[in-house]
TIROFI-48759 format. One record per atom (N, C-alpha, C): chain; atom name; x, y, z. Coordinates in pm, whole numbers, plus 32768, in hexadecimal, padded with zeros to 4 digits. Each point is the difference from the previous one (the first is absolute). Layout:
N
@ch=A | at=CA | east=X | north=Y | up=Z .
...
END
This chain:
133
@ch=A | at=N | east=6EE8 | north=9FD7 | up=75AB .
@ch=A | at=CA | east=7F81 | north=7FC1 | up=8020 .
@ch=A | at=C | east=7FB5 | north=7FD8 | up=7F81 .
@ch=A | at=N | east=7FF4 | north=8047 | up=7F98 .
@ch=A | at=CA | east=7FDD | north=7FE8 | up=7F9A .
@ch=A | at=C | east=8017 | north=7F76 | up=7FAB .
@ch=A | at=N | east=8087 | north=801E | up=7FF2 .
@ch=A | at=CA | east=8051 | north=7F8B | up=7FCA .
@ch=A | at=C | east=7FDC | north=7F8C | up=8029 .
@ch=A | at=N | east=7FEA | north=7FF6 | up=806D .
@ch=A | at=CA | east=7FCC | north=7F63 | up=8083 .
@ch=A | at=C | east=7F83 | north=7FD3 | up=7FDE .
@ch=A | at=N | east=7F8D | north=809A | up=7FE5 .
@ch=A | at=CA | east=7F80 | north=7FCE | up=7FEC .
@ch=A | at=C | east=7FF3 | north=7FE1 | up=7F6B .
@ch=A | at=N | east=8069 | north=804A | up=7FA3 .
@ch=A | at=CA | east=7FFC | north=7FAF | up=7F8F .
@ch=A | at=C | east=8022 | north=7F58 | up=7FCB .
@ch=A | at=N | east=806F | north=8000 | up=8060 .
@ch=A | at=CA | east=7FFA | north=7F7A | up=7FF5 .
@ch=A | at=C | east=7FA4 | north=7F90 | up=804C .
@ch=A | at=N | east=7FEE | north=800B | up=805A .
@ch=A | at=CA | east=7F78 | north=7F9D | up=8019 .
@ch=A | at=C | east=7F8E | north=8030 | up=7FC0 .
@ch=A | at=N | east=7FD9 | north=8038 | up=7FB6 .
@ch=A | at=CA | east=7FB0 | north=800F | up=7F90 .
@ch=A | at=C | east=8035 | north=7FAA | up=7FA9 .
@ch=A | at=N | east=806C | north=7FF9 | up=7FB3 .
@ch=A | at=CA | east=8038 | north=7FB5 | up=7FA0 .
@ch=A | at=C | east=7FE4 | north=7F77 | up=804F .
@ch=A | at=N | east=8035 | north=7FA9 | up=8070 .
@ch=A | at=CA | east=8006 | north=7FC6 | up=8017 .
@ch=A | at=C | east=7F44 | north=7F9D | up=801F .
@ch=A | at=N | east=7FC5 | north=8060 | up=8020 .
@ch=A | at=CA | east=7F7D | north=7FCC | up=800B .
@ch=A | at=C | east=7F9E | north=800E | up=7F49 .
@ch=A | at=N | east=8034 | north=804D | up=7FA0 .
@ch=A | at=CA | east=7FDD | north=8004 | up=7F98 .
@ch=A | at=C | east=802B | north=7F5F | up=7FC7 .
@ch=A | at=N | east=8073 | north=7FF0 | up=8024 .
@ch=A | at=CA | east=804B | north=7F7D | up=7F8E .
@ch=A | at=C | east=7FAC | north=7F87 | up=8073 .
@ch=A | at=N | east=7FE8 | north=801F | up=80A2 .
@ch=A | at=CA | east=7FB1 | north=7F66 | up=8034 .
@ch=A | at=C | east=7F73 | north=7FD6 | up=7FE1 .
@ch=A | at=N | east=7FB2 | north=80A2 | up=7FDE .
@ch=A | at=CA | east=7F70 | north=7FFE | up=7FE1 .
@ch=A | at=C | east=7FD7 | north=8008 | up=7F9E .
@ch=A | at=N | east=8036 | north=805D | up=7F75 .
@ch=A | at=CA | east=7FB8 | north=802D | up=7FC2 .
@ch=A | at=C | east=8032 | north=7FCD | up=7F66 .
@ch=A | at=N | east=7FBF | north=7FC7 | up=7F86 .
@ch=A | at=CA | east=8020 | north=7F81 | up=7FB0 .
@ch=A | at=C | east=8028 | north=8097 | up=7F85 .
@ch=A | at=N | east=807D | north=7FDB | up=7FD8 .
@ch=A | at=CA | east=8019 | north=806C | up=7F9A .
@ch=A | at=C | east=80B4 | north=802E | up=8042 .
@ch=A | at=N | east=802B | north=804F | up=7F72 .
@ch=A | at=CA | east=7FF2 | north=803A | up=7FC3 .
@ch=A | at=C | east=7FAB | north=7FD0 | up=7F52 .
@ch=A | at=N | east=7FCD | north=8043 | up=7FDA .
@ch=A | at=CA | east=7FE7 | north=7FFC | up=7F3F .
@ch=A | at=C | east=7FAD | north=7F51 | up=803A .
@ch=A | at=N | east=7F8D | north=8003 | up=8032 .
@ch=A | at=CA | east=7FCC | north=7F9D | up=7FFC .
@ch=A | at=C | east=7FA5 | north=7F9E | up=7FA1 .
@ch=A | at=N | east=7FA2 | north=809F | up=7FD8 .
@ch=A | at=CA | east=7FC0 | north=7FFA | up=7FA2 .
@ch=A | at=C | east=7FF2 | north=8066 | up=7F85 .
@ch=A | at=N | east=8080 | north=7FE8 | up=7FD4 .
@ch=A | at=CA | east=803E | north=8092 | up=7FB5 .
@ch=A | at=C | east=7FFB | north=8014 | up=7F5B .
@ch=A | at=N | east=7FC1 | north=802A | up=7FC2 .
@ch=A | at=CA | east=8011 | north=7FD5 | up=7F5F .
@ch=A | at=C | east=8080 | north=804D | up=7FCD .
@ch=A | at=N | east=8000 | north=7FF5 | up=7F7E .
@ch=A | at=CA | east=80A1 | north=8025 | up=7FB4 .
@ch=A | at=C | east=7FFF | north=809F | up=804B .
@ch=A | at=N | east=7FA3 | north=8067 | up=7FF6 .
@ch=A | at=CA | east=8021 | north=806C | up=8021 .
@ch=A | at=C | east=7FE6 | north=8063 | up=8099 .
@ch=A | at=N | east=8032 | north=7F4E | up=8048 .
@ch=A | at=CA | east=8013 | north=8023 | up=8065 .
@ch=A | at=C | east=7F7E | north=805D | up=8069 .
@ch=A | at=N | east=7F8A | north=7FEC | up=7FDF .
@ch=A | at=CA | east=7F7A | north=8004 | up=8015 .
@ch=A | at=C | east=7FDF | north=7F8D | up=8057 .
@ch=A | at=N | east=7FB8 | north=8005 | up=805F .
@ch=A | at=CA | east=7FCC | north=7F73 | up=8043 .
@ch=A | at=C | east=8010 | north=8000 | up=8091 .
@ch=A | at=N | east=7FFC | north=7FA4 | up=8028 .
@ch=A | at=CA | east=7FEB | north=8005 | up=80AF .
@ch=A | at=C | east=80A3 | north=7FE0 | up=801C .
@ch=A | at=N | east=8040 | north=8066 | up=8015 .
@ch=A | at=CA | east=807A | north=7FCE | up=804C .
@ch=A | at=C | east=8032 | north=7FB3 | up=8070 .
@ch=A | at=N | east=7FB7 | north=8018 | up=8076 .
@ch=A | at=CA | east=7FF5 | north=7FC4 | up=808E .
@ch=A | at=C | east=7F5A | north=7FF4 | up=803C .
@ch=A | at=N | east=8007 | north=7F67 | up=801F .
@ch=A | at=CA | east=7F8E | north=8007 | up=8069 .
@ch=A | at=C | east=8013 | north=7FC2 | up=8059 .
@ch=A | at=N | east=7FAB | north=8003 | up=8076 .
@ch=A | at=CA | east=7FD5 | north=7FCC | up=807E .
@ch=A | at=C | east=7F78 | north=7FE8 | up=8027 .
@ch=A | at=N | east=7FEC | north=7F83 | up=8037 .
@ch=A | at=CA | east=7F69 | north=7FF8 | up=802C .
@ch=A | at=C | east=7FB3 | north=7F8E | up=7FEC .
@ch=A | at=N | east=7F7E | north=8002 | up=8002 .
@ch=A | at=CA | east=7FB2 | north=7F8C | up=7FE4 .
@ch=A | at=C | east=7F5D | north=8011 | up=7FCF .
@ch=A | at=N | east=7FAA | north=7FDB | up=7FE8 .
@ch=A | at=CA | east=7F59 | north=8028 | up=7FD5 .
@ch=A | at=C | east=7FC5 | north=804A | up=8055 .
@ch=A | at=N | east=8039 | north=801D | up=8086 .
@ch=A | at=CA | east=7FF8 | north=8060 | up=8051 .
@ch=A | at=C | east=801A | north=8097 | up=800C .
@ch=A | at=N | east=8060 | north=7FE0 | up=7FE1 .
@ch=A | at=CA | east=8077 | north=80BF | up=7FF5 .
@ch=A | at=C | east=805F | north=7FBC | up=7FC2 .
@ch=A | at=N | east=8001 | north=8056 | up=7F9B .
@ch=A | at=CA | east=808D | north=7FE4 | up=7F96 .
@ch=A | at=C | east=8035 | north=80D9 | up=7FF9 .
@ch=A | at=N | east=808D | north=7FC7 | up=7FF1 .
@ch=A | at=CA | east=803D | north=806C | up=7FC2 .
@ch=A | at=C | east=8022 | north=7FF7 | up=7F8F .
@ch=A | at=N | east=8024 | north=805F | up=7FA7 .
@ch=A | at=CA | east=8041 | north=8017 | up=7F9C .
@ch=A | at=C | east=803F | north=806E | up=7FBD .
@ch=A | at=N | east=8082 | north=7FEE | up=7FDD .
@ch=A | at=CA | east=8044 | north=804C | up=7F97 .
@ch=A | at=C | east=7FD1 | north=803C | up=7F75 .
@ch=A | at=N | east=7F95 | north=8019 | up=7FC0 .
@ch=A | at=CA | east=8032 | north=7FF4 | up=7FA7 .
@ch=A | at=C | east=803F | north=8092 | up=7FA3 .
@ch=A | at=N | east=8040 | north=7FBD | up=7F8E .
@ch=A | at=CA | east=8036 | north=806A | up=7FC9 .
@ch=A | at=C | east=7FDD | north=800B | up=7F7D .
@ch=A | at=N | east=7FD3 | north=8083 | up=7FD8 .
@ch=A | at=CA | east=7FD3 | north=8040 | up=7F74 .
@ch=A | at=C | east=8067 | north=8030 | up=7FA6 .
@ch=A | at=N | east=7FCB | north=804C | up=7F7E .
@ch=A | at=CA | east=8080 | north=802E | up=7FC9 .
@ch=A | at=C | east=802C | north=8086 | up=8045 .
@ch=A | at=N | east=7FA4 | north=8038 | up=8068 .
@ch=A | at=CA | east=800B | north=808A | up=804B .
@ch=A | at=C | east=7FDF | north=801A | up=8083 .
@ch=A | at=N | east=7FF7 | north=7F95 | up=8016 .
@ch=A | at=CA | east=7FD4 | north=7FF0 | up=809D .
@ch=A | at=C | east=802A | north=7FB1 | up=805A .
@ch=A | at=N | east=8018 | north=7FDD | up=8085 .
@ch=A | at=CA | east=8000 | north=7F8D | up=801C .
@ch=A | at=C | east=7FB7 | north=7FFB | up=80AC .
@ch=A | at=N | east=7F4C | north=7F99 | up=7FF3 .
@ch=A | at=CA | east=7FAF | north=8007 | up=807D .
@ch=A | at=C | east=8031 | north=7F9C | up=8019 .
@ch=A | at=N | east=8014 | north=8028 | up=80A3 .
@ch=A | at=CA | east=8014 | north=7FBB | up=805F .
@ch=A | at=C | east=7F5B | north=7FD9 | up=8054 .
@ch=A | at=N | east=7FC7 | north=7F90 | up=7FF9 .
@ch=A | at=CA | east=7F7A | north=7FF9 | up=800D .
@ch=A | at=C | east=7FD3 | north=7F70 | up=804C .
@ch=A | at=N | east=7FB0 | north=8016 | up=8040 .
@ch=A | at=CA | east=7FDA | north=7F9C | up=8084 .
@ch=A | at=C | east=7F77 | north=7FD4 | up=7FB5 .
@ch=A | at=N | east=7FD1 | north=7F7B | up=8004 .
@ch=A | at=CA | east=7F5B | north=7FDB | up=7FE5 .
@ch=A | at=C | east=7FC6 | north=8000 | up=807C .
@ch=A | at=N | east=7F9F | north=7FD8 | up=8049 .
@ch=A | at=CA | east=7FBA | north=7FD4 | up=8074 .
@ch=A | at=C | east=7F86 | north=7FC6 | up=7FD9 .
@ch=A | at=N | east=7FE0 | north=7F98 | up=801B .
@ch=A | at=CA | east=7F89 | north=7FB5 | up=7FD8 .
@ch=A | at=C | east=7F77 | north=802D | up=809B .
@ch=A | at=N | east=7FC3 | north=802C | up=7FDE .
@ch=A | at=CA | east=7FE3 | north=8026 | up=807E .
@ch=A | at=C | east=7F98 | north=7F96 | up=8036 .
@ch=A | at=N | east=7FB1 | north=8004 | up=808F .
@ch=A | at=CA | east=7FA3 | north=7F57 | up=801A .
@ch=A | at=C | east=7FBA | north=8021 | up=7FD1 .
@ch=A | at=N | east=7F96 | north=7F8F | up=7FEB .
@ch=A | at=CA | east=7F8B | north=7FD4 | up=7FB5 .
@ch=A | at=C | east=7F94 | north=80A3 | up=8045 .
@ch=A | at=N | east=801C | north=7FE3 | up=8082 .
@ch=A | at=CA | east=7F56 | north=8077 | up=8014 .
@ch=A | at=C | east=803C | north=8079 | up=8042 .
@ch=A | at=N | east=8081 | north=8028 | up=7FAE .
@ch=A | at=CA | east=803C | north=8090 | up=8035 .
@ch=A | at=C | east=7FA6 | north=8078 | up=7FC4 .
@ch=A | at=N | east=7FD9 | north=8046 | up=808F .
@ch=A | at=CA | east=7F7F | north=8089 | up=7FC1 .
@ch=A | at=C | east=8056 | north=809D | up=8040 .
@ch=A | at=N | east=8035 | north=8058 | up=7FA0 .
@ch=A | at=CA | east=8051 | north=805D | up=8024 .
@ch=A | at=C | east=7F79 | north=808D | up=7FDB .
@ch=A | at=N | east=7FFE | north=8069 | up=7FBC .
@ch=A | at=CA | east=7F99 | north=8040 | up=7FEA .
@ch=A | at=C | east=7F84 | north=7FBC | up=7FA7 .
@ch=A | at=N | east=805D | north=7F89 | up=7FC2 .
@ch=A | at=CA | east=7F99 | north=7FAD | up=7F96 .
@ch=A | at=C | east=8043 | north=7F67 | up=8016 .
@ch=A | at=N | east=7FBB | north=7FE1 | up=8003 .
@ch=A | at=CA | east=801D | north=7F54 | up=7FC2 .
@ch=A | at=C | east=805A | north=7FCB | up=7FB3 .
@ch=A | at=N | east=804C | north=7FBA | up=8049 .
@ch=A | at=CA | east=8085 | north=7FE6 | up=7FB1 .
@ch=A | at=C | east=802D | north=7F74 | up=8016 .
@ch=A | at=N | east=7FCE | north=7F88 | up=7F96 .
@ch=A | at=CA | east=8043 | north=7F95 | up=8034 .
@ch=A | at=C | east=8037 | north=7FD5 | up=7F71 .
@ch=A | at=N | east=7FB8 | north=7F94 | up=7FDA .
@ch=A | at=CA | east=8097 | north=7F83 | up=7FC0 .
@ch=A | at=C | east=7FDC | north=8012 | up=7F63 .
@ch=A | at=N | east=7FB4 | north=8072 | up=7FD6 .
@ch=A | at=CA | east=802E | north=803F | up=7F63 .
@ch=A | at=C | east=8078 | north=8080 | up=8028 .
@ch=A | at=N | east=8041 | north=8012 | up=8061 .
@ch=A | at=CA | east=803E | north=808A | up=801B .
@ch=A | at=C | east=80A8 | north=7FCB | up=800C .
@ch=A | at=N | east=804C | north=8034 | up=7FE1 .
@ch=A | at=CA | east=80A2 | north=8020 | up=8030 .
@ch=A | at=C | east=800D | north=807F | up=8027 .
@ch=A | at=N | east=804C | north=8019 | up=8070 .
@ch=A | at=CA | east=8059 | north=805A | up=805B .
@ch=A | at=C | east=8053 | north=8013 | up=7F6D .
@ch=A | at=N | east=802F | north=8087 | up=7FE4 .
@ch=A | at=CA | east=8076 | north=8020 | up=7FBC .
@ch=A | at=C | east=8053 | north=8070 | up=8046 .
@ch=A | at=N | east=8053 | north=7FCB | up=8016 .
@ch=A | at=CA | east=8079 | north=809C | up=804D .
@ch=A | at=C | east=8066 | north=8017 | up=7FB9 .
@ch=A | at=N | east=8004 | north=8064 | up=7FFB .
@ch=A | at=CA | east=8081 | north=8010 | up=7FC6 .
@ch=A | at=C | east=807E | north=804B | up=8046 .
@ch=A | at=N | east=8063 | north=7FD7 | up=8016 .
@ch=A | at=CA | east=807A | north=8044 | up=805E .
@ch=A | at=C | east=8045 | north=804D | up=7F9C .
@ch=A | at=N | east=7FDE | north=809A | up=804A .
@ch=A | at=CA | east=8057 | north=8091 | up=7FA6 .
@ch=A | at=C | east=8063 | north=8026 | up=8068 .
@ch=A | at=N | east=8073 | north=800F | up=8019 .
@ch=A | at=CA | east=8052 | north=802A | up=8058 .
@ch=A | at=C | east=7FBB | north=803F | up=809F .
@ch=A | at=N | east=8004 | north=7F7D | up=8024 .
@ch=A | at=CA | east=7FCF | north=7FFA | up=80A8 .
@ch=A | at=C | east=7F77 | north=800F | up=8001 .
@ch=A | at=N | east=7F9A | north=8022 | up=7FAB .
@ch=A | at=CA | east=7F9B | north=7FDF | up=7FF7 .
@ch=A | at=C | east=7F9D | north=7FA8 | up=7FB7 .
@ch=A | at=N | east=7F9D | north=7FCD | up=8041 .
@ch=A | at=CA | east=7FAC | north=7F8A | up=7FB3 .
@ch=A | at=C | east=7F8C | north=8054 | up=7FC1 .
@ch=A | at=N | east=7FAF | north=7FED | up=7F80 .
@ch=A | at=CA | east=7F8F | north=8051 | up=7FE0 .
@ch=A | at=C | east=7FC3 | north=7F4F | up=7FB9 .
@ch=A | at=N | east=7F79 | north=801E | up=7FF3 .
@ch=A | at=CA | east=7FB1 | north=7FA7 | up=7FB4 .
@ch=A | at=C | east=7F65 | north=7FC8 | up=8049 .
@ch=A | at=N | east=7FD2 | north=7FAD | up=7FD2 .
@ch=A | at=CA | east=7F91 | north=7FDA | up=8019 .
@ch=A | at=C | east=7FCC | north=7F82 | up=7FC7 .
@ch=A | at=N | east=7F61 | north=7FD4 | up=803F .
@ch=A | at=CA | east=7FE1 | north=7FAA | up=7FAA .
@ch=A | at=C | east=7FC0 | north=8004 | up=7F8B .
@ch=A | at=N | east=801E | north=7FA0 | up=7FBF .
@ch=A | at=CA | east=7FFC | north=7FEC | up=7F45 .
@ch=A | at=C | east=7F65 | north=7F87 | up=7FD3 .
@ch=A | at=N | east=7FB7 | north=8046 | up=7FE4 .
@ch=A | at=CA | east=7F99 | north=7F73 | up=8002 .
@ch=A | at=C | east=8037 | north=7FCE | up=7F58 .
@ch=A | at=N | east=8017 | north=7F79 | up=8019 .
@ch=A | at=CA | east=7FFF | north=7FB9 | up=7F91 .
@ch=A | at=C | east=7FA0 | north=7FC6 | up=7FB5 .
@ch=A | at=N | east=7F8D | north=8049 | up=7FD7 .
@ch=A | at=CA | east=7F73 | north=7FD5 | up=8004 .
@ch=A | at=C | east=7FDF | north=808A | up=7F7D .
@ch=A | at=N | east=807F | north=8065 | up=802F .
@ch=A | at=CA | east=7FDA | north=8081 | up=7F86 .
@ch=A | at=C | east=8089 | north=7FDC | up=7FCF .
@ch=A | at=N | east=8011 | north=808C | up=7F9D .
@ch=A | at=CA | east=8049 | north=8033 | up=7FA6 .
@ch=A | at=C | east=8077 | north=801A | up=805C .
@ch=A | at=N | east=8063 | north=7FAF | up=8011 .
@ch=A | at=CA | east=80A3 | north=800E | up=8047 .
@ch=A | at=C | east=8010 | north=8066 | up=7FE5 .
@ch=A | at=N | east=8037 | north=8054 | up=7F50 .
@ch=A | at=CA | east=801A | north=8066 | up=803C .
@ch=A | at=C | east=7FD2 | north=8072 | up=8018 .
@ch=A | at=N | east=7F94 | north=8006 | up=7FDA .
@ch=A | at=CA | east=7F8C | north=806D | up=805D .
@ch=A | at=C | east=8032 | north=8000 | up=809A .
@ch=A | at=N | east=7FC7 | north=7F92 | up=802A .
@ch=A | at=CA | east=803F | north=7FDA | up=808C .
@ch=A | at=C | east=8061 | north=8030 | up=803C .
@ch=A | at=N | east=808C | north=7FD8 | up=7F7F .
@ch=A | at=CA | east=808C | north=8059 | up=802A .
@ch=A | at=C | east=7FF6 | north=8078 | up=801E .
@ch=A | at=N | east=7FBA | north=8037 | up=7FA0 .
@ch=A | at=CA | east=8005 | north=80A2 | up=7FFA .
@ch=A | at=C | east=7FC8 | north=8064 | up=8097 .
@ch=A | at=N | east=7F87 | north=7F92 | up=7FF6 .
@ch=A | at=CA | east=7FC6 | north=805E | up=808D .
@ch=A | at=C | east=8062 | north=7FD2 | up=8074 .
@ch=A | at=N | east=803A | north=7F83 | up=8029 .
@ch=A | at=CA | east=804A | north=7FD0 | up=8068 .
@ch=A | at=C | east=80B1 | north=8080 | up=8010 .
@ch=A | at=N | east=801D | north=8003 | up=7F95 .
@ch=A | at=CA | east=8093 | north=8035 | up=7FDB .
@ch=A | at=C | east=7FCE | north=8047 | up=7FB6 .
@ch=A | at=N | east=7FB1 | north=8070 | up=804F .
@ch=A | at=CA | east=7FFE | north=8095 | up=7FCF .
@ch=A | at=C | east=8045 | north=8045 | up=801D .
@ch=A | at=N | east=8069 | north=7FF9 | up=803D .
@ch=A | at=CA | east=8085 | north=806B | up=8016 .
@ch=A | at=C | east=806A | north=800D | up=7F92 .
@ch=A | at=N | east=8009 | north=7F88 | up=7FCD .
@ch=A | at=CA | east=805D | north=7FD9 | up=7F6C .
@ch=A | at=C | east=7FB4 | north=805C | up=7F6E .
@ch=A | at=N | east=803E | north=7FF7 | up=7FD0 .
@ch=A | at=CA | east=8001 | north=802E | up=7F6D .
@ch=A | at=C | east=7FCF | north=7F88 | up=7FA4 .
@ch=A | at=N | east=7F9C | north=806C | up=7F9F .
@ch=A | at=CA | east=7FDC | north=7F6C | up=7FCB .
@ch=A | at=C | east=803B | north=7F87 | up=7F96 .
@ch=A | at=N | east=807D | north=802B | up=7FB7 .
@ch=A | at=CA | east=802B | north=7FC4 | up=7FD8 .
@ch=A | at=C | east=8076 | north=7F8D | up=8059 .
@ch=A | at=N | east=7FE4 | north=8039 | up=8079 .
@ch=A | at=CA | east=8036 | north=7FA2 | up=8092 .
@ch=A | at=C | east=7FA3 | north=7FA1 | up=800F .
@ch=A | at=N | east=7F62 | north=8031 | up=800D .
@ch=A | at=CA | east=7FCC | north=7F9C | up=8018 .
@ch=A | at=C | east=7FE3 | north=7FA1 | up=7F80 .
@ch=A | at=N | east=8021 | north=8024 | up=7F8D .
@ch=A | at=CA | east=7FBC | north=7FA7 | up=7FAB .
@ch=A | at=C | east=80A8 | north=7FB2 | up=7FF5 .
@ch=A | at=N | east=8068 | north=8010 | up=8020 .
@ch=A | at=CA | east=8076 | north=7FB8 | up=7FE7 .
@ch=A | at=C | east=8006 | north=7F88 | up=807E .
@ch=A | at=N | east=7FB4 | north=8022 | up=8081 .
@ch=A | at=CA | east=7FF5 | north=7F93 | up=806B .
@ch=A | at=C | east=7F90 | north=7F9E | up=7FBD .
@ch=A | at=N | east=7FB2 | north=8036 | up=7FCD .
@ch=A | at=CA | east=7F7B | north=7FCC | up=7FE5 .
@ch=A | at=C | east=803F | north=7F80 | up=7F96 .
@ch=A | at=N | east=8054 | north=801C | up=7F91 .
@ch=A | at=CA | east=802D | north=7FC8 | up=7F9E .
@ch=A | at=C | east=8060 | north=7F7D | up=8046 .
@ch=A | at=N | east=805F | north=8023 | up=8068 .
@ch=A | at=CA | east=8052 | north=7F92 | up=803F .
@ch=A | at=C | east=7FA1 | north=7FB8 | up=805F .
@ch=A | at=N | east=7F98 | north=8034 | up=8048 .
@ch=A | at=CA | east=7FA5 | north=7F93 | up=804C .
@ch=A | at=C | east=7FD4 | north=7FB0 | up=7F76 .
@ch=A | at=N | east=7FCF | north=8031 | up=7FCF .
@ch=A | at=CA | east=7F7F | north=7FA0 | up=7FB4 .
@ch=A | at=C | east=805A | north=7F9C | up=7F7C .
@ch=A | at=N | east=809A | north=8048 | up=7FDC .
@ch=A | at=CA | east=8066 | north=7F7D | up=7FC3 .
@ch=A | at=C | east=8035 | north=7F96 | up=8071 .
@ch=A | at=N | east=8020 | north=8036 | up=8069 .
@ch=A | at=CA | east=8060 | north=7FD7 | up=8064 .
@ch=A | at=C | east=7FB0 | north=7FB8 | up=80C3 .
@ch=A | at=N | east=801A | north=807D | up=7FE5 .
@ch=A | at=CA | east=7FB6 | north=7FC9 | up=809F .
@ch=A | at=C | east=7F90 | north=7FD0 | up=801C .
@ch=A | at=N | east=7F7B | north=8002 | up=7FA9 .
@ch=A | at=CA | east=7F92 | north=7FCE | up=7FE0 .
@ch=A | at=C | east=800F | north=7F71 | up=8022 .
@ch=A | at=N | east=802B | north=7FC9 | up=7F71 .
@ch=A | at=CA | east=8007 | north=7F6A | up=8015 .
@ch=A | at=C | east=806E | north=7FD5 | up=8066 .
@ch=A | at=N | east=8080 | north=8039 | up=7FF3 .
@ch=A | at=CA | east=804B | north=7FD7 | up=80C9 .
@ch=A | at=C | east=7F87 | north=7FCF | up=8022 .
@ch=A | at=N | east=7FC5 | north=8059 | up=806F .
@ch=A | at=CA | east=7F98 | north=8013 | up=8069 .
@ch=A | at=C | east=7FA6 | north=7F9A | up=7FDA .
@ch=A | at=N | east=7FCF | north=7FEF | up=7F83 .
@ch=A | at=CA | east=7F8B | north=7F8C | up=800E .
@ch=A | at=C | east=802A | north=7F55 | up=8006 .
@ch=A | at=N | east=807F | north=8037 | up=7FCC .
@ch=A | at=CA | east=8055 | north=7F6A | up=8017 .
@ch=A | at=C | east=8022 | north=8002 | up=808E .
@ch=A | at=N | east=7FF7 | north=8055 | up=8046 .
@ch=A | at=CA | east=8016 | north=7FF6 | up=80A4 .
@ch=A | at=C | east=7F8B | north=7FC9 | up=8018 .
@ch=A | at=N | east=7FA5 | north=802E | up=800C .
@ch=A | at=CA | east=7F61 | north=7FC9 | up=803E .
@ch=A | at=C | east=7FFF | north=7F85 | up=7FBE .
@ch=A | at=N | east=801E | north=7FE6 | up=7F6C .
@ch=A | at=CA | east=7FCB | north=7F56 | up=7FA1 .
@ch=A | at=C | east=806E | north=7F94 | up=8080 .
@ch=A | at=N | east=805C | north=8057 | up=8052 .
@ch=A | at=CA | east=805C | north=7F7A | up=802F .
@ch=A | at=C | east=7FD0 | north=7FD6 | up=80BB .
@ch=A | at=N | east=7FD3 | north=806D | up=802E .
@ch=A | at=CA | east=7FCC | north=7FF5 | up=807A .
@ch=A | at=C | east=7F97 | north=7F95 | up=7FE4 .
END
């Protein structure tokens, strides 16, 4: 059973998702695989010690959860073996302040190594997603 669900995984990875080494520098650092659009994007990316598996979510203009949350904010999730953790990120403060309180379960040299591949890597991706919508 395994084997079966591995391969239509493979098989829906190579129809959906743009990668392998997409956006990869010499040491193999960078966004390996993505999927998505200015909406919800996924991403790979990979560090020299890590590698987040991480969802954006743009959330609507007048989304109100315990506080106010619209179009300075991203959804950040991150997928840890069968579970999702994260939150929203106002882009209006200090990212990785932000990181820290969102992905407080990580270690901090975890969070400052995600912090380092968003803000080389997935940063500009993502804004080149929204500059094309």
């Amino acid at each position: 059973m395994l084997n079966k669900e591995q391969e239509i995984q493979k098989i829906l990875r190579g129809k959906f998702v743009d990668g392998p080494k997409l956006l990869m520098d010499e040491n193999s650092t960078g966004i390996n695989n993505f999927s998505g659009n200015n909406k919800s994007a996924y991403y790979e990316l990979y560090g020299p010690s890590s590698i987040f598996r991480l969802i954006i979510m743009e959330p609507s203009d007048n989304l109100y959860t315990n506080q106010f949350v619209g179009k300075n904010h991203l959804l950040f999730l991150l997928i840890e073996e069968e579970q999702v953790k994260g939150g929203f990120v106002s882009l209006k403060q200090n990212i990785l302040s932000e990181f820290i309180k969102t992905f407080s379960h990580l270690r901090e040299e975890q969070v400052e190594e995600l912090y380092l591949l968003w803000d080389r890597y997935g940063s500009n991706h993502y804004h080149n997603l929204i500059a094309a919508d």
